[in-house]
NULUMTI-970127 format. One record per residue (C-alpha): x, y, z. Coordinates in steps of 0.2 Angstrom, whole numbers, plus 5000, padded with zeros to 4 digits. Example, Ala and Ser with C-alpha at 12.3 -4.5 7.8 and 13.67 -1.06 7.14 Angstrom:
BEGIN
506249785039506849955036
//
This chain:
BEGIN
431048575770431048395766432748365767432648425786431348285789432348165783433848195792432748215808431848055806433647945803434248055821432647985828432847825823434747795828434347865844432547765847432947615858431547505849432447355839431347355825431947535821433647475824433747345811433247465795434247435781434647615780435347625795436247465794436947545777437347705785438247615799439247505787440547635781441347485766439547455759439347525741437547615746438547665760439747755752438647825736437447895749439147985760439648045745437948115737437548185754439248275754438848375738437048415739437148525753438648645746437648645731435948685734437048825746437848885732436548895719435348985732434649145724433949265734432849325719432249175716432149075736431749155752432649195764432149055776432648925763434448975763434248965784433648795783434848735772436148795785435048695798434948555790436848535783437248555801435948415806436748305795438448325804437948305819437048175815438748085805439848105818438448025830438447875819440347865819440347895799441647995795443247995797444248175800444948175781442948155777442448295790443748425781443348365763441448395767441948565775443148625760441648615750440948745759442448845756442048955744441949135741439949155737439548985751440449085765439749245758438049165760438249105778438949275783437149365778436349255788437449285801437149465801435549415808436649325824435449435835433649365828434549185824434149045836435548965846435448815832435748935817437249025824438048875830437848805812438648965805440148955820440548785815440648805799441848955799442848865812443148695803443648805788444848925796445348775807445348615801445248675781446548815784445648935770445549085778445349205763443649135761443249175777444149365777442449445766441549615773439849545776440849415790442249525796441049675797439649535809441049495819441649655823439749705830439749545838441449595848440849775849439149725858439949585866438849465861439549305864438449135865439849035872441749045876442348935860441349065847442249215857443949115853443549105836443049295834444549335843445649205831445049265815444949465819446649455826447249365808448849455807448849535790447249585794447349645809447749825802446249815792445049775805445849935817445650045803443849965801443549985817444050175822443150245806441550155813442050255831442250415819440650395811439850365827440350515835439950625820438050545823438150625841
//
């Protein structure tokens, strides 16, 4: 994915001790937060991810297309908050973008794959549903089957790639109005498991 590419090559760039790299206009416009192609590009960057997200179409794209989408919107934060680019009320307005019912739907299948994933992948996915239960406080996009139903094999085959995802799990399946739904979820899971035996 081009867009991937680009993001890598600006990482490599900013972190590249050679001055001639250093001095790019890009990254002097990227590093000037009050220049105009500064703030067109922030803002540009902001949308195209949680649309092409969005718009992805599984008829249409594979399914590695919507995983490198997730990569690379990931990539790109990293590699703001590297630069010192955005400020917290830019972080969450990027973040509520991703906010939405059929966005967090998209992440949670991907998710569902949190065994084949690499590291890089579930981490994107973790941080994206903690800066939206956390930062963005909208849980109901995050309270969908396909991510409940992940979490809950993730806690039932304690799989857990590091102790701040097993907080999260543990936050958002212990949400207290839907703590009852997640039991009940849960022991018809054990039931249908012991019928299997």
């Amino acid at each position: 994915m081009v867009f991937k590419e680009v993001v890598e090559t600006i990482d490599f760039y900013r972190k590249t001790t050679v001055t001639l790299f250093k001095n790019t206009d890009l990254l002097q416009d990227l590093n000037n937060d009050s220049s105009p192609a500064s703030t067109t590009w922030k803002e540009d960057i902001m949308s195209l991810f949680s649309m092409l997200i969005n718009f992805y179409n599984s008829d249409l794209q594979t399914f590695e297309y919507l995983v490198d989408l997730i990569i690379t919107n990931h990539k790109l934060i990293l590699l703001l908050d590297n630069l010192d680019y955005w400020t917290t009320d830019d972080t969450t307005e990027h973040f509520k973008r991703f906010a939405t019912t059929d966005i967090m739907y998209k992440y949670g299948a991907v998710l569902q794959n949190y065994n084949k994933n690499g590291e890089l992948v579930n981490d994107a996915i973790f941080t994206l549903i903690r800066s939206v239960f956390r930062d963005c406080e909208i849980n109901s996009v995050i309270l969908q089957p396909i991510i409940l139903e992940t979490l809950l094999t993730i806690t039932e085959h304690e799989y857990y790639p590091c102790k701040k995802w097993r907080d999260l799990i543990d936050r958002v399946l212990n949400l207290k109005k839907f703590r009852t739904i997640c039991s009940a979820y849960a022991e018809s899971r054990t039931a249908k498991n012991r019928q299997k035996k």
